[in-house]
matplotlib code that plots the C-alpha trace (Angstrom):
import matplotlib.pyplot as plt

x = [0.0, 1.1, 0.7, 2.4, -0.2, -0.4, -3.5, -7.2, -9.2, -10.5, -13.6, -12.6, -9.0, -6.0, -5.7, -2.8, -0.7, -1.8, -5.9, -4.5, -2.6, -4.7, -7.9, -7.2, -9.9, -6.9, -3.7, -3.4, -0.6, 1.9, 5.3, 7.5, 11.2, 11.5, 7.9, 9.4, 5.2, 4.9, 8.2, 9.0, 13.1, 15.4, 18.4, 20.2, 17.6, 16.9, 13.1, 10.6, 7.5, 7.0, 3.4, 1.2, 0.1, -3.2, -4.4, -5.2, -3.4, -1.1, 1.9, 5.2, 6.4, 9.3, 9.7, 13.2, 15.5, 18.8, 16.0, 15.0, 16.3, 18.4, 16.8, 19.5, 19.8, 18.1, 15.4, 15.8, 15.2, 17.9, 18.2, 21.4, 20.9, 21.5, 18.6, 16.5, 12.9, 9.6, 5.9, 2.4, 0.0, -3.1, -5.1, -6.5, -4.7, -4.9, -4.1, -4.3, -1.9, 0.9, 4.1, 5.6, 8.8, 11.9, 14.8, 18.5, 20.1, 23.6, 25.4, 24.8, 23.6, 21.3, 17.0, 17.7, 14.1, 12.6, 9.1, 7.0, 3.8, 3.2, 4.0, 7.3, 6.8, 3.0, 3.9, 7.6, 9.7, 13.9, 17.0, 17.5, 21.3, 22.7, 21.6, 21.7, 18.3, 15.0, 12.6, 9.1, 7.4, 3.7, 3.9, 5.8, 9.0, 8.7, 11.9, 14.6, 14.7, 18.0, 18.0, 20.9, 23.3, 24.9, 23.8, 21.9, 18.6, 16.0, 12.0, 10.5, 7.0, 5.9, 2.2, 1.0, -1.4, -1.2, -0.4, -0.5, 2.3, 4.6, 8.0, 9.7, 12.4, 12.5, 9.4, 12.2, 9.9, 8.8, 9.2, 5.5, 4.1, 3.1, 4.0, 1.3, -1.7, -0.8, -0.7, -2.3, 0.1, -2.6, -0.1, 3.5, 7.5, 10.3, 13.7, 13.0, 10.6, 7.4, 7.4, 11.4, 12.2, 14.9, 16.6, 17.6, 18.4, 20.8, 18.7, 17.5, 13.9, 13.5, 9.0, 7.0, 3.8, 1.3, -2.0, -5.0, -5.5, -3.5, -3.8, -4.6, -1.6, -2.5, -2.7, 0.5, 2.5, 1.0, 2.4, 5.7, 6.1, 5.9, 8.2, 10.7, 10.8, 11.5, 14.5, 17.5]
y = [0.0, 3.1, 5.6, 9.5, 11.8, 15.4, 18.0, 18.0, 15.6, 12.1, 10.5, 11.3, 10.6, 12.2, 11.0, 9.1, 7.9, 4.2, 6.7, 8.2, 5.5, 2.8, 4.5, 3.3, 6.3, 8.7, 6.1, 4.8, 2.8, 2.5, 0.5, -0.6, -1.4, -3.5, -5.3, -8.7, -9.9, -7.1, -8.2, -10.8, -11.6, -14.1, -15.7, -12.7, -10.4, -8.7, -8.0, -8.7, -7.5, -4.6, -4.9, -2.0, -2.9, -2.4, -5.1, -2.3, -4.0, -1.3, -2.9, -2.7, -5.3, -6.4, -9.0, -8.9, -10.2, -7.8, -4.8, -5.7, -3.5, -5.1, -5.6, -4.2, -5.2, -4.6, -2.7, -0.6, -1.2, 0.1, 0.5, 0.9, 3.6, 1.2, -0.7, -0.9, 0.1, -1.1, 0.0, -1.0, -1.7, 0.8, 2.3, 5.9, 8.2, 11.5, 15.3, 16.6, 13.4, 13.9, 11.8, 11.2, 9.8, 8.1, 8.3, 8.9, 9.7, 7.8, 8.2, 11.9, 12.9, 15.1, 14.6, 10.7, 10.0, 9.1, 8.3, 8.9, 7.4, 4.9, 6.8, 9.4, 12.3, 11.6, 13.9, 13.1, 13.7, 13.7, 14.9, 18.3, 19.1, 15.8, 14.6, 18.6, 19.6, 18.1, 19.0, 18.2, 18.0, 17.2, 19.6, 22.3, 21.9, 23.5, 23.6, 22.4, 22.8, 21.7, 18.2, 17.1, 15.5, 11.8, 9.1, 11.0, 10.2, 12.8, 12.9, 14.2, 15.6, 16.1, 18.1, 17.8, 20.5, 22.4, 26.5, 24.6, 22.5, 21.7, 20.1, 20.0, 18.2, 17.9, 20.7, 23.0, 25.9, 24.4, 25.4, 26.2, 27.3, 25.6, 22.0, 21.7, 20.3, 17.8, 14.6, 12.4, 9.5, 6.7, 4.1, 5.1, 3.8, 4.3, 4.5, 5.2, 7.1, 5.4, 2.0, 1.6, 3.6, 5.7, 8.0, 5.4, 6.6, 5.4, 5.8, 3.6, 4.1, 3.1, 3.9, 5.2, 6.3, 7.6, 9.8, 11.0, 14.6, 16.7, 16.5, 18.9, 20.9, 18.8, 15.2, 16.0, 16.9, 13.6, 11.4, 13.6, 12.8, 9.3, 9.2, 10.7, 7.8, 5.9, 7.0, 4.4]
z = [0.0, -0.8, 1.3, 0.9, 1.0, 0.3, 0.7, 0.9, 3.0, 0.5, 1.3, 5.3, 5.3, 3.0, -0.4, -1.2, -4.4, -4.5, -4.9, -8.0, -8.6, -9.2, -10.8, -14.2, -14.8, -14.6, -15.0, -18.6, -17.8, -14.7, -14.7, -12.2, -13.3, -9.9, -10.1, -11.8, -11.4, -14.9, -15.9, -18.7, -19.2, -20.3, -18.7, -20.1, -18.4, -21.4, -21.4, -23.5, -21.8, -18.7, -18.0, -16.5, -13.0, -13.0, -15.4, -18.4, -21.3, -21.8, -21.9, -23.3, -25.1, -28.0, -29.6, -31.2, -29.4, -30.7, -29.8, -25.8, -23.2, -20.2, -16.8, -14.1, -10.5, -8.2, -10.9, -13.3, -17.2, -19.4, -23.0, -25.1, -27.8, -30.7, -31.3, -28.1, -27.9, -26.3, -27.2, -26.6, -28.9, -30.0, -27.3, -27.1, -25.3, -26.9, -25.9, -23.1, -21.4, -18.9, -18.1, -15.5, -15.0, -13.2, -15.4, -16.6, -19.9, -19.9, -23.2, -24.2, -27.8, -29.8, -30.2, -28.7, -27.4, -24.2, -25.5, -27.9, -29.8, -31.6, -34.6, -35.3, -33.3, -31.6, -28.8, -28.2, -25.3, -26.0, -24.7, -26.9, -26.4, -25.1, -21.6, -20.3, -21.7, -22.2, -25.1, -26.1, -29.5, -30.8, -33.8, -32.6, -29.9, -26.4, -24.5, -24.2, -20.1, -18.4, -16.7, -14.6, -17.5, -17.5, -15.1, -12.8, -11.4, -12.6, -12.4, -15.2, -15.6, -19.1, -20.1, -24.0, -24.1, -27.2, -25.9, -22.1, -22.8, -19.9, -19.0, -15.6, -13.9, -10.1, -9.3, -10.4, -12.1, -14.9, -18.9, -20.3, -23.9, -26.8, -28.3, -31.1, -31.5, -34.4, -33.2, -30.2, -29.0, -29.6, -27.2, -26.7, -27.2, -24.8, -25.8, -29.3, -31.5, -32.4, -32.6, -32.5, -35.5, -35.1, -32.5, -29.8, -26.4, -24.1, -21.3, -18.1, -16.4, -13.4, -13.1, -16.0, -15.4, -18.4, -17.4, -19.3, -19.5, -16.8, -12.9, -10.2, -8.6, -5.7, -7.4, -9.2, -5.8, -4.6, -7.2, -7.1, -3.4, -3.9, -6.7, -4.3, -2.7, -6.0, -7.5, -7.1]

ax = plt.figure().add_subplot(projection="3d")
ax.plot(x, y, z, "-o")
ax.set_aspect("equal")
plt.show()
């Protein structure tokens, strides 16, 4: 049970992260890099499937073998900015949806993507400058913001929300304005840009947690919170 709670009294008690959490109303998918019950991996631990905790079908999955990310002690996923990628099928999540996650860039480069859509560039997030700056893009880019650089823990709050867009790392101040209004993400791919494409990241999540529309100040502090007490 989760329990960091933040704010406003909840049906006569605080509400906590495992409310928001686990109201699949609000949570379109949540994964945990150090839940092995979501977690499919080989001898090798390279993963082939990272399954979203509350039974929705979201799920990540690949198939390739040369493509699947490497499960890390004692649970983190990381992939290697070749060829890695995971995605989830078709399911409709479209604009407004907010991101958040637990994560670190550890080779630095250019536009290498965190997530994205299932398509190229259905509301992408990416490192913009290398590991230093973070960038979003669903028609037009918004950012980049800085982020803490190579191999260091980060949490990452993304908004897609046309003229409302958002990015902030760490409930520093955040970076708002406008990332477009061209695409909806429809699913979504880590580590790559839709569907394993192109623009592999060297990057290594440790919780991933995708939301329809945008949450309260309040909800959003919640899930922050608790993330704090997440990051490796």
């Amino acid at each position: 049970m989760i329990g960091i709670g933040i704010g406003i009294g909840f049906t006569g008690r605080f509400k906590t992260a495992s409310d928001i959490l686990g109201d699949t109303t609000i949570i379109a998918s949540w994964l945990k890099a150090d839940d092995l019950t979501t977690i499919t991996k080989d001898g090798s631990n390279l993963v082939s499937s990272w399954r979203d905790k509350n039974g929705t079908g979201h799920d990540l999955a690949q198939v390739t073998g040369a493509s699947q990310p490497l499960w890390i002690t004692p649970g983190t996923i990381r992939f290697d900015g070749i060829d890695d990628s995971m995605f989830t099928g078709a399911f409709t999540w479209v604009r407004p949806l907010t991101e958040f996650i637990i994560v670190k860039g550890i080779t630095s480069n250019i536009n290498l993507t965190i997530s994205d859509g299932l398509l190229v560039n259905r509301c992408k997030t990416y490192f913009g400058a290398g590991n230093s700056q973070v960038s979003i893009f669903c028609g037009s880019a918004l950012g980049p913001t800085a982020a803490p650089g190579d191999n260091t823990w980060f949490i990452l709050k993304t908004v897609f929300n046309g003229a409302n867009s958002l990015i902030q790392i760490n409930q520093q101040t955040p970076i708002t304005g406008n990332s477009g209004t061209s695409y909806q993400r429809g699913g979504f791919t880590l580590g790559a840009r839709g569907s394993g494409t192109d623009y592999w990241a060297n990057v290594e999540f440790k919780e991933y947690i995708a939301i329809y529309g945008n949450l309260s100040e309040n909800d959003s502090s919640i899930i922050y919170n608790y993330l704090l007490t997440r990051i490796p």
